[in-house]
N, C-alpha and C positions, 0 to 999 in steps of 0.2 A: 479568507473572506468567502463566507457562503456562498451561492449560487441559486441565483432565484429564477423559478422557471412560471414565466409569465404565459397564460392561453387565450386566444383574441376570446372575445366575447361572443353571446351564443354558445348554442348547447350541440355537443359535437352531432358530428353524422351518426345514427345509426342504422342499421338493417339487418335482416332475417336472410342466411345463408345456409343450406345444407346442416339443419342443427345448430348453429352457431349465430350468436349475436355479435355483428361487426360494430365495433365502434372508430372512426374515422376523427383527427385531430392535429391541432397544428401547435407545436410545443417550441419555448424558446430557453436558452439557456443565458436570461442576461444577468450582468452585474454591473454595479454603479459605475461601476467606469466605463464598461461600454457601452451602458447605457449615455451618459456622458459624452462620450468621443460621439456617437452617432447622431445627439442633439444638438452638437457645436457646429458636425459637420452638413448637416443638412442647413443651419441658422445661417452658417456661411458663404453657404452654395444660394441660398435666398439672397441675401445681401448682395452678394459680388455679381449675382443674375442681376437685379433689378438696376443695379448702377449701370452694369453692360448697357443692359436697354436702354437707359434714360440717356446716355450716351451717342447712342445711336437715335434716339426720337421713338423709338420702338417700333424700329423696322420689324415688318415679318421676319426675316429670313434668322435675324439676332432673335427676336422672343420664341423664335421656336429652335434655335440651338442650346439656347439658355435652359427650357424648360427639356430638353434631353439632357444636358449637363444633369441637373437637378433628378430626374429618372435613373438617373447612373448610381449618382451619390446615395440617393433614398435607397435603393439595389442595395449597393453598397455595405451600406450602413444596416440593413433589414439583416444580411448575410452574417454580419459583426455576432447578430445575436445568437447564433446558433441555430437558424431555425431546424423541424425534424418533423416530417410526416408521420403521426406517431396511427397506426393499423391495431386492435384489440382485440382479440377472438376468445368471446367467453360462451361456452356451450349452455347449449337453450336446453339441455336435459339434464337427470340425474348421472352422475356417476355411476362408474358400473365395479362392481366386488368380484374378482371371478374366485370361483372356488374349484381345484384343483386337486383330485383324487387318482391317486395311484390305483389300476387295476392289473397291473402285474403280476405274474405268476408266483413270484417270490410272498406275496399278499395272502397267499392260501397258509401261510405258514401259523401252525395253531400255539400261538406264543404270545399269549396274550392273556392273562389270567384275572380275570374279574371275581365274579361269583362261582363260574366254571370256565374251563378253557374256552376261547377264543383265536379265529382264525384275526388275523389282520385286517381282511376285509371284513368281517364282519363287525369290527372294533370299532373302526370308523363311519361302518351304514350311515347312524345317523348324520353325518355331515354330510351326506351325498344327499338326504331329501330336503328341499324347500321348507318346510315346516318348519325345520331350524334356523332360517335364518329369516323369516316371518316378521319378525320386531327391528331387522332393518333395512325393509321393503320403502319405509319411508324416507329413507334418510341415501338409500342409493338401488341403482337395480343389481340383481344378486345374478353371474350365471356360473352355472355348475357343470364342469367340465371332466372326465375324465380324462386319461391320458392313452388316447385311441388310438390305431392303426392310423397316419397318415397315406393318404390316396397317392397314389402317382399322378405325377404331371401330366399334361394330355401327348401324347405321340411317344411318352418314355417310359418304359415298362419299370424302370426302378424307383422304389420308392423313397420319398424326400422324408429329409428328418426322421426318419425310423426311430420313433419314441413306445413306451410299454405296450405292450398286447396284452390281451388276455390268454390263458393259458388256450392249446388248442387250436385248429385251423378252421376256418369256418365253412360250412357246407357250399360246397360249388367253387372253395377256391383252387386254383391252380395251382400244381405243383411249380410251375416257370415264376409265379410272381410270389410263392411262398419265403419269407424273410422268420430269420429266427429269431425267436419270441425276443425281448431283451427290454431296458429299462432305461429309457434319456429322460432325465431332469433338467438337460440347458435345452432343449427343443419344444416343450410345451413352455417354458416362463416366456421367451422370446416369441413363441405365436401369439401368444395369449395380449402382449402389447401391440403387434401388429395389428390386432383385430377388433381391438378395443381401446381408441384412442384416450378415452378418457378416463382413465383405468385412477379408481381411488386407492386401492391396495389388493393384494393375490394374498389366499390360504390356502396352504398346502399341504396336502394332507401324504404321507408317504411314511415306506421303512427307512428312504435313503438309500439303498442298493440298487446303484447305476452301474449299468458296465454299459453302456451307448451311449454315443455322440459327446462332446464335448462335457469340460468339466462342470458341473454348475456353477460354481463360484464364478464362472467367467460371465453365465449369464446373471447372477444375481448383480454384479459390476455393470450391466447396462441399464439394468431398473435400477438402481441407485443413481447413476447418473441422471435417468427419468423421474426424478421421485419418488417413485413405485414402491414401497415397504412389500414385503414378504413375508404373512404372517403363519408358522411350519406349527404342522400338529405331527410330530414325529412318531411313530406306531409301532412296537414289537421289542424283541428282547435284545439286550448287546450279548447276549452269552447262547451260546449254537444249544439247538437241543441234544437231548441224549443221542445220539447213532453211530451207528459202524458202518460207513460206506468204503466199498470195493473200488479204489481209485482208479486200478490197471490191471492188466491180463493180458503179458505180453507172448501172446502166441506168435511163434514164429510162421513166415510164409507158408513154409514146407516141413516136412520132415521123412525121413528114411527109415521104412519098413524095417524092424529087427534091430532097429538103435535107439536107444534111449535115447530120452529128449527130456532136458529141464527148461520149467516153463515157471519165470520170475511174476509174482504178483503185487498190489502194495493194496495195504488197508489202511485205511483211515478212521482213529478214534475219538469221537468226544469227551467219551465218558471219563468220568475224575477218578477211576481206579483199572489196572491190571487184570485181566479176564481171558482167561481159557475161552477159542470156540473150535469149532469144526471145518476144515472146510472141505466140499466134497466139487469132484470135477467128472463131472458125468463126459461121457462120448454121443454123438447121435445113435450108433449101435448099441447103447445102454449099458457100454461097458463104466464103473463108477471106482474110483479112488476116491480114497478120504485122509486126510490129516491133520492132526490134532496142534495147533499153534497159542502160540500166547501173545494178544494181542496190547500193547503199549497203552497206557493211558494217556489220555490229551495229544498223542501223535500220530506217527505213522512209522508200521510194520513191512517191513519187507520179508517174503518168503517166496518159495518154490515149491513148483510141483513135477515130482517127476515122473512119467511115463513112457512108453514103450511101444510104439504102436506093430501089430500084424500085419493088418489087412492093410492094401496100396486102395486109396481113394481120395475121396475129398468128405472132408470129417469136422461137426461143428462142435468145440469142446464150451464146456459149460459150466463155469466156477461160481459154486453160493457156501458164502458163509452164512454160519449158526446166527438167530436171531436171540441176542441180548434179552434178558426180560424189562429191563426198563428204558428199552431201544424204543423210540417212537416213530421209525420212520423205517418200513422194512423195503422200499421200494427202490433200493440203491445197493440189496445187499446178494446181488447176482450177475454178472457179464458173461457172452458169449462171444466167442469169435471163429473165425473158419482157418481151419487146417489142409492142405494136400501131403499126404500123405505116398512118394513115389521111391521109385527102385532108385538105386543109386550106382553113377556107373562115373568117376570122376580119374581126369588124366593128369600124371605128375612125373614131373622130369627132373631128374637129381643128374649133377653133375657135379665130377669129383675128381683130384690128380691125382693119386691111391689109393687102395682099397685098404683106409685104413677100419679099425675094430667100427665105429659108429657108422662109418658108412656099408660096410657088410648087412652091419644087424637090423641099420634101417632098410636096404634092401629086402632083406627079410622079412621084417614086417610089410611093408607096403603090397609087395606080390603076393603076400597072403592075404592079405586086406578082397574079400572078396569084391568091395565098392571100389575099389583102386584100378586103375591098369596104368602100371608106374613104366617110365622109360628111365635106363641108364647110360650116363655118357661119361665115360672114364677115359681120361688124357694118358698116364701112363707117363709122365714126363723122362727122357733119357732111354724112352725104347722107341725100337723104327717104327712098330705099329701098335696101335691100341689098340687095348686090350677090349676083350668080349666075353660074351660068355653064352646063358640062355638067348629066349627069343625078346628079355628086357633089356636088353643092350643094342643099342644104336651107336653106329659109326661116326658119325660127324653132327654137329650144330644143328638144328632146323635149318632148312638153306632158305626160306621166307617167311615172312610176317606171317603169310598163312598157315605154314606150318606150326611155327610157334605160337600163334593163339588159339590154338586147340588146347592146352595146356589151362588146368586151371592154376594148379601149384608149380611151381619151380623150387629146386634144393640148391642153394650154392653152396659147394665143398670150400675147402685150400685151394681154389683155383685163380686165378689171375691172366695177366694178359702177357706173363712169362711165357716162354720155352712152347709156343703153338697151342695157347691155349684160346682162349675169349679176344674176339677180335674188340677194337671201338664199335664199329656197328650191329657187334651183336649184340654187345654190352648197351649201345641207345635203344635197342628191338625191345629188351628185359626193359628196359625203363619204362618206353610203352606202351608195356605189356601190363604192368601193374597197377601207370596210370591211366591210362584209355582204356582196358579191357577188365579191369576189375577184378586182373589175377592175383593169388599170392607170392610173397621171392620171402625164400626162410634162408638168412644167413648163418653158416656154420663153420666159424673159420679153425684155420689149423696151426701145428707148431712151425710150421713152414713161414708160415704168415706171406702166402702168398697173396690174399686178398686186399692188402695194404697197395699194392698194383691199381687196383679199381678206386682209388682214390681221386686217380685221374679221369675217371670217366662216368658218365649221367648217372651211376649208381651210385656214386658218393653221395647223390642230396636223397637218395633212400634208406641209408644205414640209420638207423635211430641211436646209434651211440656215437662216442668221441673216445677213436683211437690214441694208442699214446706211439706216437712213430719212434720214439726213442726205445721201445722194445719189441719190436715185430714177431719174437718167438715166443712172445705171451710169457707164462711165469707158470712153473711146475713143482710140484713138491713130494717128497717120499712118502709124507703120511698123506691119506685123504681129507679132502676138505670138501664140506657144505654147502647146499642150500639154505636159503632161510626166505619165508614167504613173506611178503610184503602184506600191506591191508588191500592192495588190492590184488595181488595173486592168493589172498582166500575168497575172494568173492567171484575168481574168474571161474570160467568155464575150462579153458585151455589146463591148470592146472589142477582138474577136478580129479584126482585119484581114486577115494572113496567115496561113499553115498551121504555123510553128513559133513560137515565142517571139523567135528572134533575130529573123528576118525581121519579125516584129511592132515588134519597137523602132524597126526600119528604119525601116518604112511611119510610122508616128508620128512619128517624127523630120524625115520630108520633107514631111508634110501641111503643104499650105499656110497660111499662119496667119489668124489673127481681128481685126480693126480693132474692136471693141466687145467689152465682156465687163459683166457685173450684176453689181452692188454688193452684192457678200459678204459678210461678217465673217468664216463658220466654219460647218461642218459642225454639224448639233444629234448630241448622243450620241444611240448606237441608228445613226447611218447609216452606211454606207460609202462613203468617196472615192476614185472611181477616177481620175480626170482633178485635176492642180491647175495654175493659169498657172505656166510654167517660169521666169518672172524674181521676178512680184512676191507680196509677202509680208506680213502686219502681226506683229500681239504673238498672235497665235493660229497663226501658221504660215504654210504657201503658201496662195493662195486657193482652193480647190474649188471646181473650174466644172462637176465632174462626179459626181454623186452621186446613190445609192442610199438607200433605205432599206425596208422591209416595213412598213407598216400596218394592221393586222386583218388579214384574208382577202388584202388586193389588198399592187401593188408602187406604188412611186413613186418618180419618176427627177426629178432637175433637172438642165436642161443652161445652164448661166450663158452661153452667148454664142449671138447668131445667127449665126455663121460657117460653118459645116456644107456647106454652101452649096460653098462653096469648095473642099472636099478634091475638086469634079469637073475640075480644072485636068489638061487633058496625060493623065488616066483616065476621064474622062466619069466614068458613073453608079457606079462598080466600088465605091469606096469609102463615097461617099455612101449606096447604097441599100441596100449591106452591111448599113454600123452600125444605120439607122431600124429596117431588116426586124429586125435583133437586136434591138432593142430591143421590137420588137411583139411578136414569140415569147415572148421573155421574160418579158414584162408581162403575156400572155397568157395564159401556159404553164397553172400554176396551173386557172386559171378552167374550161379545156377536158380534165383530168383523165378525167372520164366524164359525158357530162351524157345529159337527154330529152329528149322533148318539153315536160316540166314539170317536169323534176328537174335537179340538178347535183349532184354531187359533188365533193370535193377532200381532200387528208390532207396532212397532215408530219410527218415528213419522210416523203421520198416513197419513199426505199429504206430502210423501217428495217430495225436491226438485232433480236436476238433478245431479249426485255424487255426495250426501248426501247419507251415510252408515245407512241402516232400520237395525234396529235389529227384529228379527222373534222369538216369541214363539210359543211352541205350548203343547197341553196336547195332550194325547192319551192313551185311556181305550182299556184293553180287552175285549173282548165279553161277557165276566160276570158281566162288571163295574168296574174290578179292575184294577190299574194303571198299566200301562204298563210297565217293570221295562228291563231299559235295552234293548231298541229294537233298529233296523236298521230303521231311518228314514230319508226320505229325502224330498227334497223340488226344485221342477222345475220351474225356473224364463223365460216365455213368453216374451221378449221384443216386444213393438210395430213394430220392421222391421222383427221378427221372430228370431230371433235369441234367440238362449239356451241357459241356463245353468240350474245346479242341483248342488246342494249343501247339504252334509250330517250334518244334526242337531246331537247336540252336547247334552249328557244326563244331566240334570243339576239340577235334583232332581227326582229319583227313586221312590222315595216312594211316590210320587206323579204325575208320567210320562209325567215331564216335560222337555224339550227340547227347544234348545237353537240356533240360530244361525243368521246370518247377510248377506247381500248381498248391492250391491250400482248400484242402476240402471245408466245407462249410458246415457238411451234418456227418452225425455220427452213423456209423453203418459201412454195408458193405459198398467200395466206389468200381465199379468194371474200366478196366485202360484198354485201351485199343489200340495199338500201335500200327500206322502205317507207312510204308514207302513210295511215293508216287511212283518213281523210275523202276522199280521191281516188281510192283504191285502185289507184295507180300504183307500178311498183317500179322498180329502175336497179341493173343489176348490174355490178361491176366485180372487179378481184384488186389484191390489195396482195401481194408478195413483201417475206419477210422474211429481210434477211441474216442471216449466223452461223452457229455452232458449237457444238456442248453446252459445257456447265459440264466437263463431264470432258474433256478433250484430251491425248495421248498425244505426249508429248516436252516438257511445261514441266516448268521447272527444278524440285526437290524444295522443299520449306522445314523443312529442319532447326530454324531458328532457331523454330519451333511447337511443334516437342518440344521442347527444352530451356524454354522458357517454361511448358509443361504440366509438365515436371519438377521446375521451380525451385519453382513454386508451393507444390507437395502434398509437397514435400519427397523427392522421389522421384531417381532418376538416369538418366543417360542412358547406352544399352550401344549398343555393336555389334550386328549379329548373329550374329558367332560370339564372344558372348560371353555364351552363355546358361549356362551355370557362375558366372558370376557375379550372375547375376542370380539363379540359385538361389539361391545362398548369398546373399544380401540377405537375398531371402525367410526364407530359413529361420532369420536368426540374428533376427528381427524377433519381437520381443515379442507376443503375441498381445494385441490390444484390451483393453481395463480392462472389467472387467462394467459393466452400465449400472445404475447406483441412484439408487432414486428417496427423497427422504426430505420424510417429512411432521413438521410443525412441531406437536407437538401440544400447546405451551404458549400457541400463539396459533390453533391450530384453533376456527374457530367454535359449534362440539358442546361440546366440552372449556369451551369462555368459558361459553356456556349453560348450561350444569350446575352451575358455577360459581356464576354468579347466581343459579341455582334455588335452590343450599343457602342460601345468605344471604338469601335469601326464606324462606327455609321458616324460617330459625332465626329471624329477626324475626317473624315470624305467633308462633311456638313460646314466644318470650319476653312476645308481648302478650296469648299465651293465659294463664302462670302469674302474670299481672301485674307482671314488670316492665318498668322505663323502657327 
């Protein structure tokens, strides 16, 4: 049964409020039955009233209990119907259109092809002038909005909703309140409703490339729920124009006077075919390399460059490739970054239980190593005294922490914690030393298999393979056996013999081979194997004789055979003293970043990109050498527009005063650190360069597929841009919003119960005043 809503007579209230026409009303929800029930029970309450009084002769005290009965009942009965304060706000003005234009930097992008090429902004101009939407000035008010720099809050220098900019900073603004350019689409739809309560529909004019603030689709999800259509005039191309942009140039921090240095780059292709270019790497002294690559279609090249540098400085290398002839965008196809370029003077300690053939001729190499100054500690097991020799021989262990972090490298022979060799605590100092101090530990075990010993001790969670304990004297063979490179021992460094890759497989392939090799299983997860034996193999794959892995701060290397030795057959030292020196730089590299007399620094990665999180170590000694335990340190980040910050490093091993912390540079460029110690009052200043690009870049593809997602949601459509005729007419044939009414319940309003209760209080008080039950 239907439900008929009855309104008293007279014409509601209305009036003029802030815009708004209120209209005020009293609504009932009755139906025949209780409409019914309500006229029996008030007929009732008449009746059974008027007999009471006749009753009584129609005492006062009865005809005025009676006619409160009767007040109760009518209440009652009025309540039955449902009444409902019904409140109506319908706005006393025109709706408003707002029109919504992308000026983003991404907007210069000239991919637009009409009659002649076209920038994106200039595609859209006319929606951005009034003139266009002239024909529906009648029917609603028009405003026209871009998507502008939002102000900061008053007393907070950062700014809210960081939505598009225009390309460029504007004259007089500060480098402190400077934000990078970028692109929100859910921060203007959401202002744009706050500010404009009576919002008929929004046109949006954009490529769709957001990389800020929230996803749109979330805010087209709130205008749907407001009624709000969304009407997207999508702009530019879905396919990238022609270019070849220089992705990275990964210059290392440093590099060492008289040592080659290769220096990895990436290119990035659009173009839909294969192309030869140039690329040439100038020095600030104008010294210039060039090399000839062949760059991939539709992706991305990796190559290198190698140089050599002279002169000890600080040097800014300068990488451009060749410009395409049907490249249309040459403004991405050059990077530069900064080099120091210093003398190299790095300490390594090899210890070993005899002086077997590898350990000799690594001695050898290292004390020729003019950048070296190696120490040796040879156990001698089974004689009263060990053995010496030159001024690189050392009688016992480091006897402190301090001593032993002078060390960048460390060598472990066949040594163990057999027969007076490596105590437990010197064996947890090595641990450390590797993880807190950022040094390298290169394991080199023997047929002794003494090292299976340190399985018990902090060095076991350092070995990056899995011993097989069931044959501790490793496996040997009469004939020689092999190398064989992995995909990622051709791409390493540490394995670079010759100067191109072919030539490397060469040189590999003709090294002499290994009569011993250590009892391996398998690589632990986390390491990487560059080296595996070329024949033999189990249920985990080929064996890994050569393998890396990162531990805390330091590196660690195992090398499964002592054959090494060997590769000087018919080349003397050439390749032997190659690979060790690689492997000492390497291991080293890290650790010597920037250090002081009592400070060190180190980060990774070491060339970040633009919000990419570096993490920051650092060590720091008292004045006596001894770790600093527990100090106040902090660390001052330079951004290239000047802008600060300082950030307090975090203690993250005492007994070694190590510290810990992170920061994410914001622009690209060069960033100055500052490292301070309150307790020592020593600083160590270095620069971290950070690669990249803005958020806005000029030539990526559009994303259409953004507006139609914004349209579908709010129910809205998606036009052209010369289809703003029709986008009027949407407008205009669109129903203007429903007034907003509010209605209050006044059969279960709280006031209304209460008064309720009052009467039926008062008329029981009323009935035990004239005595009855």
């Amino acid at each position: 049964m239907s439900a008929a809503a009855i309104r008293p007579s007279g014409l509601p209230i209305r009036r003029r409020c802030h815009g708004m026409i209120e209209t005020h009303s009293l609504s009932f929800a009755w139906t025949p039955w209780t409409i019914a029930i309500a006229v029996v029970a008030i007929a009732l309450t008449l009746v059974f009233g008027f007999l009471a009084c006749w009753r009584n002769h129609f005492r006062k005290a009865t005809v005025l209990l009676e006619a409160l009965r009767l007040i109760v009942v009518v209440i009652a009965a009025t309540l039955l119907g449902g009444p409902e304060w019904v409140e109506q706000y319908v706005p006393d003005d025109k709706p408003v259109v707002a029109v919504l234009y992308d000026n983003s930097g991404s907007m210069q992008t000239r991919d637009v092809v009409q009659s002649e090429p076209q920038t994106r902004e200039e595609a859209i101009a006319s929606l951005t002038q009034m003139e266009a939407w002239k024909s529906l000035e009648s029917r609603a008010e028009v405003v026209i909005e871009p998507f502008a720099e939002t102000k900061p809050e008053p007393h907070n220098p950062n700014r809210i909703n960081p939505i598009s900019n225009p390309a460029g900073i504007a004259p007089g603004e500060t480098a402190e309140f400077v934000e990078e350019k970028g692109t929100d689409l859910s921060s203007p739809l959401l202002d744009v409703v706050r500010k404009h309560p009576h919002l008929l529909g929004v046109v949006l004019a954009s490529d769709g490339d957001w990389n800020q603030g929230d996803a749109p689709v979330r805010a087209a999800g709130r205008l749907r729920s407001m009624g709000v259509p969304v009407f997207t005039v999508p702009v530019g191309s879905e396919e990238r124009l022609p270019d070849v942009e220089l992705l990275s140039f990964d210059v290392p921090t440093f590099a060492i006077g008289g040592k080659k240095v290769r220096i990895p780059f990436s290119v990035e292709s659009s173009l839909p075919r294969d192309h030869a270019a140039t690329v040439t790497m100038t020095t600030s002294k104008g010294e210039t390399i060039t090399k000839d690559i062949r760059i991939a279609a539709m992706g991305r090249t990796n190559d290198s460059v190698d140089w050599e540098p002279e002169e000890l400085g600080d040097e800014t290398l300068t990488l451009t490739i060749s410009k395409h002839p049907n490249e249309l965008l040459d403004d991405n196809n050059e990077i530069a970054a900064p080099i120091s370029i210093r003398e190299e003077k790095l300490r390594v300690l090899v210890i070993e239980s005899v002086p077997r053939w590898e350990y000799r001729y690594l001695r050898n190499a290292l004390s020729r190593d003019p950048g070296v100054e190696v120490s040796c500690l040879l156990f001698h097991p089974g004689l009263d005294a060990r053995g010496g020799g030159n001024a690189d021989y050392i009688a016992t262990f480091p006897d402190t922490k301090e001593e032993l972090s002078k060390y960048d490298v460390v060598f472990l022979g066949d040594v163990g914690l057999d027969d007076d060799q490596l105590t437990m605590e010197q064996c947890e100092w090595l641990h450390g030393l590797v993880e807190q101090q950022a040094s390298g530990l290169v394991f080199i075990p023997g047929w002794e298999g003494r090292q299976f010993s340190l399985q018990e001790t902090p060095l076991k969670d350092l070995l990056p393979v899995t011993l097989d304990e069931g044959q501790p004297g490793g496996w040997g063979s009469r004939t020689a056996q092999h190398f064989e490179l992995t995909q990622l021992g051709r791409r390493s460094l540490l394995t670079k013999l010759a100067d191109t890759a072919d030539e490397n497989l060469e040189v590999w392939g003709n090294l002499p081979g290994f009569q011993w090799y250590a009892p391996v299983l398998a690589a632990k997860p986390g390491s990487e194997t560059l080296l595996v034996h070329q024949e033999v193999s189990n249920r985990f794959g080929r064996l890994p004789l050569l393998v890396t892995r990162t531990y805390g701060a330091g590196k660690v290397l195992f090398m499964g055979t002592d054959g090494a030795w060997r590769w000087r057959k018919g080349v003397e030292d050439l390749y032997h003293y190659r690979f060790w020196g690689q492997v000492v730089r390497w291991m080293a590299y890290r650790r010597n970043m920037a250090q002081g007399e009592t400070m060190r620094l180190y980060y990774s990665p070491e060339q970040p990109q633009v919000r990419q999180t570096v993490s920051v170590n650092a060590n720091v000694m008292e004045a006596s050498g001894e770790p600093l335990s527990g100090g106040d340190v902090t660390l001052q980040i330079v951004a290239p527009s000047g802008r600060s910050q300082t950030i307090q490093l975090q203690s993250s091993g005492e007994a070694w005063g190590a510290f810990a912390g992170r920061f994410t540079p914001e622009e690209p460029g060069e960033h100055k650190l500052t490292l301070f110690c309150k307790q020592t009052g020593d600083s160590l200043q270095t620069t971290v360069f950070a690669q990249g690009v803005a958020l806005e870049q000029i030539g990526k593809p559009a994303r259409p597929d953004v507006m139609q997602e914004i349209a579908r949601v709010t129910n809205g459509q998606v036009f052209t841009v010369d289809r703003v005729e029709d986008v009027i007419a949407w407008l205009s044939a669109m129903p203007d919003r429903p007034p907003s009414i509010r209605r209050i319940a006044l059969w279960s309003h709280p006031a209304i119960v209460g008064g309720f209760i009052a009467l039926l209080a008062l008329f029981w008080i009323g009935r035990k005043g004239v005595g009855l039950i």
